[in-house]
C-alpha positions in Angstrom: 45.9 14.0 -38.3 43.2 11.9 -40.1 39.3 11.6 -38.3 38.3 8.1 -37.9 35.8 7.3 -40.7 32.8 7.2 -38.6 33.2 7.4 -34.8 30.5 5.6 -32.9 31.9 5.2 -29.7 30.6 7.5 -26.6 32.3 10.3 -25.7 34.7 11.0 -23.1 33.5 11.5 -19.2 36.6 13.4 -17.7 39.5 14.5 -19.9 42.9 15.9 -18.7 45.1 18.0 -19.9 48.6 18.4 -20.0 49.2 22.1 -20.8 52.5 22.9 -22.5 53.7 25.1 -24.8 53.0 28.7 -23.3 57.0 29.7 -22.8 57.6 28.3 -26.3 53.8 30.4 -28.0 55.5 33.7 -25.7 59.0 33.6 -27.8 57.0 32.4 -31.3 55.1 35.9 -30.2 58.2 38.2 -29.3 56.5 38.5 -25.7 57.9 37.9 -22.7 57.3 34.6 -21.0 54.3 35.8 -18.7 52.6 36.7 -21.1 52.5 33.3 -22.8 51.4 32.0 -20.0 48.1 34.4 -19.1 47.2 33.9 -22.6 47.1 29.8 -21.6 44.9 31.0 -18.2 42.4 32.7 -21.2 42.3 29.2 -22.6 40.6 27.4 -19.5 37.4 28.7 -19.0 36.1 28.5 -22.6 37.7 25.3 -23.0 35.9 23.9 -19.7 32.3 25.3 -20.9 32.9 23.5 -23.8 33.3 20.3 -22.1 30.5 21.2 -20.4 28.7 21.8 -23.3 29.6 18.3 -25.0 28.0 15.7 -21.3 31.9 15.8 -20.2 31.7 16.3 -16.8 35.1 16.5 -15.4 38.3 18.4 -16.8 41.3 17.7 -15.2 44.2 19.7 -16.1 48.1 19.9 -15.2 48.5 23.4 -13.8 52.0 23.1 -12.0 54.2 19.9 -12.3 56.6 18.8 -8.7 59.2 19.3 -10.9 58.0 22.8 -11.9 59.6 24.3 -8.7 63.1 23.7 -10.7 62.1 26.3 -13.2 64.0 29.8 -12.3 62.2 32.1 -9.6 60.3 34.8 -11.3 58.7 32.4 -13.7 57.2 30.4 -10.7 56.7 33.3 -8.5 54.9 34.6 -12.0 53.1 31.5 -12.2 51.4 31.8 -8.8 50.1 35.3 -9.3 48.5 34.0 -12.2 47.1 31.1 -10.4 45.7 33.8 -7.7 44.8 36.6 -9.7 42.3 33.5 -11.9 40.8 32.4 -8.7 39.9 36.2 -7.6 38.7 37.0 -10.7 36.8 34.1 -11.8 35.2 32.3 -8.5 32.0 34.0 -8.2 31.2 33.4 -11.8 32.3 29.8 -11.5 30.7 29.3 -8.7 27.5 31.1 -10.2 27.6 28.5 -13.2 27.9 25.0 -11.3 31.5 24.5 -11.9 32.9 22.8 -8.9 36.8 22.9 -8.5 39.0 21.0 -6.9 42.9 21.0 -6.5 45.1 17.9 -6.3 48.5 17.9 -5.5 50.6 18.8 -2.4 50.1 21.9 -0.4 52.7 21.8 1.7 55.5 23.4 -0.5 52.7 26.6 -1.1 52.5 29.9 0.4 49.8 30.4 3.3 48.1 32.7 0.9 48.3 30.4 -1.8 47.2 27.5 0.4 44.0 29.6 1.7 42.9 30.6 -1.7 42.6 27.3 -3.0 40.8 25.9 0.0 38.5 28.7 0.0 38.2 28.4 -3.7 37.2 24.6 -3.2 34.6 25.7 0.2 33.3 28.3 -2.4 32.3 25.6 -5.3 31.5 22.6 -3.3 27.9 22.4 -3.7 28.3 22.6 -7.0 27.7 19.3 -9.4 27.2 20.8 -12.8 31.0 20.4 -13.6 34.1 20.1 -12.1 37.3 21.8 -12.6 40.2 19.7 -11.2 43.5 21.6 -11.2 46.7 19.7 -10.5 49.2 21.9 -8.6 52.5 20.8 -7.4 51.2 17.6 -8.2 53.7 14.5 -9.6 52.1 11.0 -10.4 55.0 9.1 -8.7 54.3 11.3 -5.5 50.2 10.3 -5.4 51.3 6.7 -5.6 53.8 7.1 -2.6 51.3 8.8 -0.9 49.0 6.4 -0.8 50.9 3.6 -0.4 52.4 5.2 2.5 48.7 5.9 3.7 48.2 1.9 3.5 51.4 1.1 5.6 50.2 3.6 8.1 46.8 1.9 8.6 48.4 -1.7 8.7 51.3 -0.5 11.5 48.4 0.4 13.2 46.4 -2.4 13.1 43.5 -1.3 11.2 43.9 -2.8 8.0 45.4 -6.1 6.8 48.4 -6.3 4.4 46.1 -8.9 2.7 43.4 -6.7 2.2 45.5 -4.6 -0.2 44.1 -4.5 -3.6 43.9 -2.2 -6.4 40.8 -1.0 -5.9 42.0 -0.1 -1.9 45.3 1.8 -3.4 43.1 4.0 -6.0 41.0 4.9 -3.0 43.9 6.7 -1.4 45.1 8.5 -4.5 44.0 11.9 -6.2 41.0 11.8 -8.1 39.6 8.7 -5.9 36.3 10.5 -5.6 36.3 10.9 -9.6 35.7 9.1 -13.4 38.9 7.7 -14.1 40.0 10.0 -16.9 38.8 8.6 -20.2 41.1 10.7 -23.0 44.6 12.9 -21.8 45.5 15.0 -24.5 48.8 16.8 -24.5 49.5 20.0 -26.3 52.5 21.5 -27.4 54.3 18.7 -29.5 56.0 16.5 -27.0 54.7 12.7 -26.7 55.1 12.2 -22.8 53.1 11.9 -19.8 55.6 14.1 -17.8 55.1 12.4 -14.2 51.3 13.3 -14.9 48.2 10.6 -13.5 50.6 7.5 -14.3 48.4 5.2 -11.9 44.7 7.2 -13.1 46.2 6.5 -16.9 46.1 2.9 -16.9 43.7 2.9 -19.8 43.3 6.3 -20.9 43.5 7.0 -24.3 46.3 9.3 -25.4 46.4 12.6 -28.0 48.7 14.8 -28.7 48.8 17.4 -30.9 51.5 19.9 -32.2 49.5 23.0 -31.3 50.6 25.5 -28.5 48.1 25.6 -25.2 47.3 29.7 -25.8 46.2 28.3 -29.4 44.6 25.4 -28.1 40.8 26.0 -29.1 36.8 24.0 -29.4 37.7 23.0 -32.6 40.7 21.1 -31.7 39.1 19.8 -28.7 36.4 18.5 -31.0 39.1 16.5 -32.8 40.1 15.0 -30.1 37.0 13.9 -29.0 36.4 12.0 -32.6 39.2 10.3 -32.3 38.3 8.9 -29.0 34.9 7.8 -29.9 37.1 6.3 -33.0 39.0 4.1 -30.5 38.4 0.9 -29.9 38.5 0.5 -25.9 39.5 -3.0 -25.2 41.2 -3.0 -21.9 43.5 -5.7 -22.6 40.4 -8.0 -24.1 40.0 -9.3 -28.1 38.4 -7.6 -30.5 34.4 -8.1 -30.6 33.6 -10.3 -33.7 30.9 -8.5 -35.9 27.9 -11.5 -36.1 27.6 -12.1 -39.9 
């Protein structure tokens, strides 16, 4: 993919990530599917400093889709050992370089271990404002929208808010990320060009890239790319283009 000829444009605040390709890098490899996807987990912390690194101050990224629960046993039973065995091993130092993380997503549909681990991982990291970590897990895009709408039609049956007073900037207040940048750049690894359920209301205007490469491969440099082509863009929101005085 071509650069833009001279980005000028700022660079991204928050950028999320759709993850895919570790099943698909594990049988490229001759490994077995786990292994694939610990060799994504090695991708997240570097990638993160590197955001860090480059005045991005969020990184959102899609950990473990609703839909994820259809995939066969062992790989999501797989799946969440990875996701505990990370938080054990990499809180204190996390929590030791400013990195705040947060989870998004239901909790419900968890283990009570599971559950505990990300809440104590979040209590942990919460006076942190260096960075924050944002991992989506068992999260869906159509579900954060039902959510809050259905937090809205709560308060109005009773009586504390107004149908009327419903407004866009009410609903985002009741989704995920409410407390957060809206993301500026989602990039998508692993060759498919989809949003897969992920942040459909938080995407309005997010700029999208995709690349071919697997997650595990997924490296600074191609994050880098990314990030020229964003600040390549130009980020209208719906408006004309600015005319260039003569």
């Amino acid at each position: 993919m071509t650069l833009p000829a001279s980005p000028t444009g700022p660079a991204p605040q928050h950028i999320a990530v759709i993850m895919d390709g570790n099943n698909r890098w594990a049988k490229k490899k001759g490994v077995p599917g786990p292994v694939g996807h610990r060799a994504g987990a090695d991708v997240v912390k570097p990638l993160m400093y590197a955001c860090r690194d480059r005045g991005i101050k969020t990184l959102t990224l899609f950990a473990f889709s609703s839909e994820n629960w259809q995939r066969p046993v062992p790989e999501v039973r797989a799946l969440m050992a990875l996701l505990s065995r990370y938080l054990r091993r990499e809180i204190k130092e996390l929590a030791a370089d400013g990195v705040r993380i947060q989870f998004i997503g239901r909790r419900d549909r968890l283990s009570p271990r599971i559950a505990k681990l990300l809440e104590d991982s979040e209590r942990a990291t919460s006076h942190n404002t260096e960075s924050t970590l944002v991992l989506a897990l068992d999260y869906g895009g159509r579900w954060d929208v039902s959510e809050a709408a259905a937090s809205l039609a709560r308060d109005v049956a009773a009586g504390r808010l107004s149908a009327d007073d419903i407004d866009e900037t009410l609903l985002s207040s009741r989704m995920a990320l409410a407390d957060k940048p809206t993301p500026d750049l989602c990039i998508r690894t692993g060759g498919e060009w989809r949003l897969s359920n992920f942040l459909l209301w938080q995407f309005a205007y997010a700029e999208l890239w995709f690349t071919d490469t697997l997650w595990p491969d997924f490296n600074v440099d191609e994050l880098d790319v990314a990030i020229e082509h964003f600040r390549g863009r130009d980020r209208r929101y719906g408006a004309r283009p600015k005319v260039e005085s003569v």
